[in-house]
TORBA-248003 format. One record per residue (C-alpha): residue number from 1; x, y, z. Coordinates in steps of 0.2 Angstrom, whole numbers, always signed. Layout:
N
   nr     px     py     pz
  NUM      X      Y      Z
...
//
This chain:
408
   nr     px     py     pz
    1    -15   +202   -161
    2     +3   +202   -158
    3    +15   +204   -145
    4    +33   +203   -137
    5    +46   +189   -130
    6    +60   +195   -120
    7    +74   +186   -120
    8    +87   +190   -107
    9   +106   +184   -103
   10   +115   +189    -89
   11   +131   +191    -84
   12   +144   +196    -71
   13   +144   +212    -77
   14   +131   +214    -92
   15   +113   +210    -95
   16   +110   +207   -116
   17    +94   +208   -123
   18    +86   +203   -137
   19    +67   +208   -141
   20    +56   +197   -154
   21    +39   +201   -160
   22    +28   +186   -159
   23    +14   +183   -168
   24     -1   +169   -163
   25     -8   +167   -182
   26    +11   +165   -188
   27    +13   +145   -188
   28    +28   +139   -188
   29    +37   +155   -192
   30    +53   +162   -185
   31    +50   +174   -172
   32    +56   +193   -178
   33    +68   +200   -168
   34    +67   +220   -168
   35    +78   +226   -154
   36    +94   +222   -146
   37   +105   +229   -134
   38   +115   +227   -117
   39   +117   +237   -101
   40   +136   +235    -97
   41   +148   +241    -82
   42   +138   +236    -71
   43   +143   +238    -52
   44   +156   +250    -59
   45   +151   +264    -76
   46   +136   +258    -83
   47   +131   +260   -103
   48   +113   +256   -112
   49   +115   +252   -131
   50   +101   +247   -142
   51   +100   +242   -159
   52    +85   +238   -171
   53    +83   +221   -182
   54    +94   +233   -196
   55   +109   +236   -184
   56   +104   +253   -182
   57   +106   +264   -166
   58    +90   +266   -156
   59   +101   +272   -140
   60   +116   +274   -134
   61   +119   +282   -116
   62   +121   +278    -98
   63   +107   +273    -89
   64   +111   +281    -71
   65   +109   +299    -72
   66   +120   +302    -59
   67   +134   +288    -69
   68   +135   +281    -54
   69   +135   +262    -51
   70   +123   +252    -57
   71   +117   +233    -50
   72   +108   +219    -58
   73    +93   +223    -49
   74    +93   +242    -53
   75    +97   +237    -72
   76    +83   +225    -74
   77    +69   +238    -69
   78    +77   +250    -82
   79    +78   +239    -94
   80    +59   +234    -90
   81    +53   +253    -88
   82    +61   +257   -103
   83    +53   +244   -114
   84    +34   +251   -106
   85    +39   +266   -114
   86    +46   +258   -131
   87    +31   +246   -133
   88    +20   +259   -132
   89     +5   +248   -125
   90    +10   +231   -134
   91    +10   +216   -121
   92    +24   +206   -116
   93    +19   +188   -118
   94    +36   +180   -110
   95    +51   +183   -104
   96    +64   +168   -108
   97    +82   +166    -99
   98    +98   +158   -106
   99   +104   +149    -89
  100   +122   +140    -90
  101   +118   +126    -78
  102   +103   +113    -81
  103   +112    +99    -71
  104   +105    +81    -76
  105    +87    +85    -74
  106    +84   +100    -86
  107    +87    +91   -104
  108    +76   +105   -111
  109    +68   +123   -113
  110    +56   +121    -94
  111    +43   +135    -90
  112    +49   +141    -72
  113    +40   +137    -58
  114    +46   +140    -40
  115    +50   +122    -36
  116    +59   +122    -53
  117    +69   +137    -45
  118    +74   +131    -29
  119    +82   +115    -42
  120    +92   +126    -51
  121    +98   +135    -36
  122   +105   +119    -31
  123   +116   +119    -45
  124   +126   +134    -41
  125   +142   +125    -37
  126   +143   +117    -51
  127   +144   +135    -60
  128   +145   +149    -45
  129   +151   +161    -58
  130   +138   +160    -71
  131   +121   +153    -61
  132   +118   +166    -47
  133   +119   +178    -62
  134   +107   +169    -74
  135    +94   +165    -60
  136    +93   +183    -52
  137    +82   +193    -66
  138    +68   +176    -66
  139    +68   +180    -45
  140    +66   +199    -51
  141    +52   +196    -62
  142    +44   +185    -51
  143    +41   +199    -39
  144    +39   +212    -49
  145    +30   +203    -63
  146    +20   +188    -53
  147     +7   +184    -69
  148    +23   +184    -81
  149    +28   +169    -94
  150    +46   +165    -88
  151    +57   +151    -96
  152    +74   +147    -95
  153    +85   +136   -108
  154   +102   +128   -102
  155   +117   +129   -111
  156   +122   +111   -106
  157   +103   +103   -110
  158   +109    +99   -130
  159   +123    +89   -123
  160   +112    +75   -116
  161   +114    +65   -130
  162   +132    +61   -125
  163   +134    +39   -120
  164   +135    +39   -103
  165   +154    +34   -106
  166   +160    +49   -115
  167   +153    +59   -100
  168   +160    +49    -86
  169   +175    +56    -75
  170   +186    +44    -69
  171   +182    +47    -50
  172   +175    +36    -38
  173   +156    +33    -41
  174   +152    +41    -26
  175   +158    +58    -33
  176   +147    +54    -49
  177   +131    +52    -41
  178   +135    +69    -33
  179   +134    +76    -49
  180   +153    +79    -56
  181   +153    +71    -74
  182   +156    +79    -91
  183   +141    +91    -94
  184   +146   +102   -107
  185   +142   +120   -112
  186   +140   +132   -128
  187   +122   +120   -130
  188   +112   +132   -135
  189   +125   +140   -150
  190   +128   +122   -155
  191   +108   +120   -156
  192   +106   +135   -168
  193   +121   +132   -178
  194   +116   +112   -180
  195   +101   +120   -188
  196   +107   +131   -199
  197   +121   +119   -207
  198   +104   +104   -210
  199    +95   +122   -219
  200   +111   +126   -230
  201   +113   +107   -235
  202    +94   +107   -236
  203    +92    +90   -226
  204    +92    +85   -209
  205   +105    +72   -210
  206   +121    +83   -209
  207   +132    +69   -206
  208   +149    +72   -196
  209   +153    +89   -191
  210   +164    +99   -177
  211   +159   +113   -173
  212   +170   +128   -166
  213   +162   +139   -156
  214   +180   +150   -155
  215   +175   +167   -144
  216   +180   +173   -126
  217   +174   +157   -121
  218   +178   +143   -133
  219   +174   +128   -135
  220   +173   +113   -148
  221   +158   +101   -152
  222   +156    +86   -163
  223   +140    +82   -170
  224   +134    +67   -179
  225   +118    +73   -188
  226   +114    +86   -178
  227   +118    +78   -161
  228   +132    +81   -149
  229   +142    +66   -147
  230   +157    +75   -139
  231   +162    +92   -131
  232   +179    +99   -127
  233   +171   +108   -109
  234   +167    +97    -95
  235   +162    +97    -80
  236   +164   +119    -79
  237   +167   +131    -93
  238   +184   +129    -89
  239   +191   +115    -97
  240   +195   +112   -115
  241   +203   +125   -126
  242   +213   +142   -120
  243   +202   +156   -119
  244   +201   +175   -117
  245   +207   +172    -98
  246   +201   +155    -95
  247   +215   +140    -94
  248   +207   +127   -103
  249   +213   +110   -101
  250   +225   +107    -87
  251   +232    +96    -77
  252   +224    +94    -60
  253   +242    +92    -51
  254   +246   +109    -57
  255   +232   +118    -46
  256   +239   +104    -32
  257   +254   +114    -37
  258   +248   +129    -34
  259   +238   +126    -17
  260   +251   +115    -11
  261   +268   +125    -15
  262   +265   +143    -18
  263   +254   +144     -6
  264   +238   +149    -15
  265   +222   +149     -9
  266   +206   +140    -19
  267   +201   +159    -22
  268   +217   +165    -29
  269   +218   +148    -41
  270   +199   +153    -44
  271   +204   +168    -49
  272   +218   +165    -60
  273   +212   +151    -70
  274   +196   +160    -72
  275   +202   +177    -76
  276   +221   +179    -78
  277   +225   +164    -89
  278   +223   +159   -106
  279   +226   +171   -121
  280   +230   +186   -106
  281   +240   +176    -96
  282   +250   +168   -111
  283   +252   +184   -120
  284   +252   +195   -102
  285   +245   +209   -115
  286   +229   +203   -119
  287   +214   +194   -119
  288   +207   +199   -135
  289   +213   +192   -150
  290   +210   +206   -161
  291   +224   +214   -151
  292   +235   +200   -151
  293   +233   +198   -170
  294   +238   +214   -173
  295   +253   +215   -160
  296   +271   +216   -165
  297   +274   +205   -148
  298   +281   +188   -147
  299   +271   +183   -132
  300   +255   +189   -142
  301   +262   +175   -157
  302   +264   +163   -146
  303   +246   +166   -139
  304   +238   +164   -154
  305   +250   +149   -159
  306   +245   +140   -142
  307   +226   +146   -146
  308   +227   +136   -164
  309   +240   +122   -160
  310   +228   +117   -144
  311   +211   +119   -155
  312   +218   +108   -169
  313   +222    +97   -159
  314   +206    +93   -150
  315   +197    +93   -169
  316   +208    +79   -171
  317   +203    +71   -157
  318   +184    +75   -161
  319   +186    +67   -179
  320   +192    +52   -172
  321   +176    +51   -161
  322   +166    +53   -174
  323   +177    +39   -186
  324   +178    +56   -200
  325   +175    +74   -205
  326   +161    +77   -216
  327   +159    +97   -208
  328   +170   +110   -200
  329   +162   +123   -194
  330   +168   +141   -187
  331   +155   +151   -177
  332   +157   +165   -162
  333   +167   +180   -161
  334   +183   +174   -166
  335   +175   +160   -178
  336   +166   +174   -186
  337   +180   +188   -190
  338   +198   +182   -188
  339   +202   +174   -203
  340   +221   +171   -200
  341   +216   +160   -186
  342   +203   +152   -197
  343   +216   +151   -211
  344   +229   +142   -199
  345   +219   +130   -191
  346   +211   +125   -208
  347   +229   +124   -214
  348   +234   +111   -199
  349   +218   +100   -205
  350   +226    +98   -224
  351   +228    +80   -221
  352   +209    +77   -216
  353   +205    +85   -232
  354   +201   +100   -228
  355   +203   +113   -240
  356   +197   +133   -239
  357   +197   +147   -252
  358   +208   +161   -247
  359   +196   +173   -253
  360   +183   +167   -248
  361   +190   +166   -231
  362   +196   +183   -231
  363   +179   +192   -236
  364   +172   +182   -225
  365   +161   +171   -235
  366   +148   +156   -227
  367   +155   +144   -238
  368   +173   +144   -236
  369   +180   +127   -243
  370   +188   +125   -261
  371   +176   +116   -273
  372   +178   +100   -272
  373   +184    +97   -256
  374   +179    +83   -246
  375   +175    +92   -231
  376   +164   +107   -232
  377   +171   +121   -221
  378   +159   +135   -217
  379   +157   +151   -205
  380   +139   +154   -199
  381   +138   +168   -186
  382   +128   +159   -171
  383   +112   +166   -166
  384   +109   +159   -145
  385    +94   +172   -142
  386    +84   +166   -157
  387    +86   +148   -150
  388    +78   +154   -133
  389    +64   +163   -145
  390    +60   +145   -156
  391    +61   +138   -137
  392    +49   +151   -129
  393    +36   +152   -144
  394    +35   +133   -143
  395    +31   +134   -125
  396    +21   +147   -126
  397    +10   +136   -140
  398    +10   +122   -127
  399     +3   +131   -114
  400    -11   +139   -124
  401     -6   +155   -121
  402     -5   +162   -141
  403    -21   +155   -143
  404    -30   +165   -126
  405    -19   +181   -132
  406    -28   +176   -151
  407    -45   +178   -141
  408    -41   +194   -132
//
């Protein structure tokens, strides 16, 4: 007897979902994922899309009859309501959560508890636009769904492997012990994609590799066999590399700047570092580099030049940390299908030995480097809702609960 995991990630204005089939008799199988879709618009025009495991349309509307506005709340329960129908009488074993935030205590996938609740609600400073967000569908289902399995998976847990010097700020030690260090994000990408690089090389040492997970948010990870040993974010989502709207690195006497001599409120530089910088704000176009690739524009060049110049850059700095480059690898939206900006940065990296096929690049192949180059360069799309499935189905072994659904 089989049955369904849920795996859900929410946003400020979406809720993705992915649906795997699990089942108990399969040891050590991947989980078979065969539905995902996304409610967007929320709070202002709704859409439902679905798709099966073959990327074909299963629907396609909005979900308010009225198009009306839609809430988190209201889009859960129709999400839920609408996979009662589509299961058609199969259980729902699990429910598992991407959460952003997993502080210093949650190194790992965690069953949620109440008390496990309460300490992730603590950590919504340290990511007020992402945690409230990520926590409201568990609290939803706990009402609605009290006998329901719920995990939750941080995106900051596969970064504990960082020394306790690469995470240090240099702040007083008293602001430390409050919490503000280098965390890191993007974990659960970096999880998935450091297992598939030790499949393709068929072994588990996978030597030294950055990884570039290049999307709206983006960000940069060195890895020594697997492990993170250094991240560009730190202490938010904000730092490190230009993104979609998001500054990335910057200098904290330029927000002093801002709160000091134009007058600016902590929202407003909340609001324009968050949400009005990066590619929009270099470009004042836009924040999708699709667009940007294919504007006529100077200020959309010179986004994209300050996108690459800053991203080769900090792979520099990420070889050096790990003493050389045996792996580069391209993953997340722009990773995955903009091959100028794959072809530029590789281009930058020359004198580390790296060396791509232009072809290759261009059709968009895994394996992109030249024969015979020293470092292999790849693009493997990332896969963060099959990590939380391996997760959930290992929790789900732990706690007995395949083998009790194998009795039913």
């Amino acid at each position: 007897m089989s049955g369904d995991l849920l795996v859900l990630n929410s946003g400020s204005s979406s809720l993705k979902f992915a649906l795997y089939e699990i089942d108990p008799d399969s040891r050590g199988a991947d989980p078979d994922r065969h539905l995902k879709g996304q409610i967007t618009g929320l709070d202002a025009t709704p859409h439902f899309s679905v798709e099966d495991a073959s990327g074909n349309p299963v629907e396609d509307r909005q979900p308010a009859e009225d198009g009306g506005a839609f809430g988190h709340e209201q889009a859960l329960e129709f999400l839920i309501d609408w996979l009662d129908e589509t299961l058609e009488g199969r259980s729902l074993l699990a429910a598992g959560h991407r959460v952003v935030h997993g502080g210093q205590d949650f190194v790992g996938p965690v069953r949620m508890t109440a008390e496990r609740l309460e300490q992730m609600e603590a950590l919504v400073p340290l990511a007020p636009l992402h945690q409230p967000h990520n926590l409201a569908p568990i609290r939803s289902l706990s009402r609605s769904r009290p006998d329901l399995f719920q995990f939750a998976c941080f995106d900051t847990a596969f970064h504990h492997t960082q020394s306790r010097i690469e995470r240090r700020l240099a702040l007083p030690r008293h602001l430390a012990d409050k919490g503000l260090m280098r965390y890191g994000f993007h974990g659960l990408s970096y999880e998935f994609i450091a297992g598939a690089l030790a499949n393709r090389l068929d072994r588990e040492a996978t030597g030294r590799a950055v990884v570039a997970h290049l999307g709206s948010g983006a960000s940069l990870a060195a890895l020594r066999d697997g492990e993170s040993v250094a991240t560009t974010m730190g202490f938010t989502a904000l730092d490190g590399l230009p993104m979609s709207t998001r500054c990335g690195a910057l200098d904290p006497g330029a927000v002093l700047f801002l709160l000091q001599e134009e007058g600016m409120s902590a929202e407003e530089v909340r609001t324009l570092l968050y949400e009005q910088s990066g590619l929009l704000g270099v470009s004042g176009i836009s924040g999708d580099m699709r667009t940007l690739l294919e504007s006529d524009e100077s200020s959309a060049a010179e986004a994209v030049d300050v996108f690459v110049h800053r991203t080769v850059r900090e792979i520099g700095a990420l070889t050096a940390m790990l003493g050389g480059l045996d792996h580069l690898v391209f993953t997340g939206g722009i990773g995955e299908h903009a091959p100028p900006v794959r072809a530029r940065i590789c281009e930058a990296l020359g004198w580390l030995g790296v060396k791509i096929d232009a072809q290759a690049n261009e059709d968009h192949h895994e394996r992109l480097s030249e024969s015979g180059s020293p470092v292999g360069v790849w693009m493997i799309p990332t896969d963060e809702e099959r990590m939380i499935a391996r997760h959930g189905l290992n929790l789900l072994r732990e706690a007995s609960v395949l083998s009790h659904v194998t009795r039913s």
